[in-house]
N, C-alpha and C positions, 0 to 999 in steps of 0.2 A: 504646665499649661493650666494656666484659670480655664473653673469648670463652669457651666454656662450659669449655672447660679451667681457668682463673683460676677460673669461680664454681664447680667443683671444689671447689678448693684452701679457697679464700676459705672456703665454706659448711662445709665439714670441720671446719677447724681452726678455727673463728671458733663455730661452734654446740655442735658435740661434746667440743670439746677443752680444757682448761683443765691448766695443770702450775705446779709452785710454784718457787721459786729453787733455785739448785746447791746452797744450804747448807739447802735444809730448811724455809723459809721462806716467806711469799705473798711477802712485800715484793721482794724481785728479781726476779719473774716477777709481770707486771700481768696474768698469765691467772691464777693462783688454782693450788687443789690442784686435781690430779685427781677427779672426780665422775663416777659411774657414768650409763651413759648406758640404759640398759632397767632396768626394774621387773617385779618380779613381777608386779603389778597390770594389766599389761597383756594381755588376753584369748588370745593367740597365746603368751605365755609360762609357760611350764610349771615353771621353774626358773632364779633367777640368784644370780650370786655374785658380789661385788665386795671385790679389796683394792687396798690404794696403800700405797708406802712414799715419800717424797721426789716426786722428780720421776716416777716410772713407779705407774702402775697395770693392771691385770688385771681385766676381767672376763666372765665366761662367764656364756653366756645359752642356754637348752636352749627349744624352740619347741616347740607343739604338733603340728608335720610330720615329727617327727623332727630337724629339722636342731640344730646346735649352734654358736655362734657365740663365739669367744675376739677378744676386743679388747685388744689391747696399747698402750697409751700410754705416751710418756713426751717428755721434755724441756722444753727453755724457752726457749731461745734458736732452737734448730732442735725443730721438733716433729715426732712418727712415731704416725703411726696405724695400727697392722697389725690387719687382718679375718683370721683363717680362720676359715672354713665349714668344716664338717664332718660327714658323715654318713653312714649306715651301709649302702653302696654303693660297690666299688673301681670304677673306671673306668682299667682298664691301660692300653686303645686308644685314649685320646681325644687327638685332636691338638689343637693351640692354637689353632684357630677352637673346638672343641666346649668348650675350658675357658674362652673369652673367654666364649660364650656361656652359662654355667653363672655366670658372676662375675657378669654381669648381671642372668642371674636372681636370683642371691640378694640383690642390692642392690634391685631391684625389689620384693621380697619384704621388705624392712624398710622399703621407703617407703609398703607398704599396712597395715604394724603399727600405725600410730597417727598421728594429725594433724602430732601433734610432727615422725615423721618422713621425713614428703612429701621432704625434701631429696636422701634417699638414690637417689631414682630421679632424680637428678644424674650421679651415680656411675656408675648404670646405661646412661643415656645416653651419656657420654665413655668409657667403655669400650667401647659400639657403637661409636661414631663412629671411635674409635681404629683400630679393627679392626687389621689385620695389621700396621700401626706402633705395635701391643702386642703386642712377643714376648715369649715365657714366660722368668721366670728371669733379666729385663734391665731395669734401673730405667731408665725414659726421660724425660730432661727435658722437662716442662710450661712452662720460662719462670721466669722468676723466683724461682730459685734453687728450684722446686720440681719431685721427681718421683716417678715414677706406677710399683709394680712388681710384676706378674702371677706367681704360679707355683702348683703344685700338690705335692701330697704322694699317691699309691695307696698301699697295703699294709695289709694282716690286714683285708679286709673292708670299710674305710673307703675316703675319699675327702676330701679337703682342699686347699681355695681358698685363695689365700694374696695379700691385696691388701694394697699398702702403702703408704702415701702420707706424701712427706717434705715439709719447708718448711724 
């Protein structure tokens, strides 16, 4: 039985994820282009934007809580999904229990956005579970060639989650 680190990985990159070949094409990459993963249409969503060029796309998704969330995809052969959250609150003092626990919340908070995507509170989970064997700012291996990595951004008001997940 895959341990919930693997169904991580697995449900990330296998649901969300889709990149096209080195040269620009589907045919090298059996994942496809890039496709935006939130829609306006979705009732918690206030605002999105989606581009792709090749193998990387971008897109920013603004919620109705305020928060803002930037998704970075790209590759094909090794694939990278980076979350930041972002929102309009510094948090200077907070040590790396209080931003593990802020990471989870916001993952939690996209798994109750819409049926589609129950999955995310995956994410939220093995980020609990991890606990202090997710230090800030340090990609940790999950196994099989994949890994898990935590950090944050404070300054001018804001505040920024920065989750990233390799394969």
């Amino acid at each position: 039985m895959p341990t919930p680190l693997q169904l991580l990985c697995s449900t990330a990159l296998s649901l969300f994820f889709v990149a096209c070949g080195s040269d620009g094409t589907t045919e090298a990459c059996t994942k496809g282009q890039p496709v935006a993963i939130f829609s306006e249409a979705l009732p918690r969503v206030v605002g999105q934007e989606f581009s792709a060029e090749g193998q990387s796309a971008r897109e920013l998704v603004r919620f109705d809580n305020q928060l803002q969330l930037e998704i970075l995809q790209a590759g094909c052969q090794t694939i990278t999904q980076e979350f930041r959250f972002t929102w309009p609150e510094e948090i200077p003092e907070a040590g790396p229990e209080e931003w593990r626990r802020l990471a989870a919340e916001q993952f939690h908070f996209l798994g109750d956005v819409g049926e589609r995507y129950r999955d995310y509170h995956l994410y939220a989970r093995v980020i609990e579970e991890l606990g202090v064997d997710l230090p800030l700012a340090q990609a940790i291996n999950l196994g099989n060639g994949q890994t898990l990595r935590l950090d944050r951004i404070t300054g001018g008001g804001r505040s920024t989650i920065i989750v990233e997940l390799k394969q």
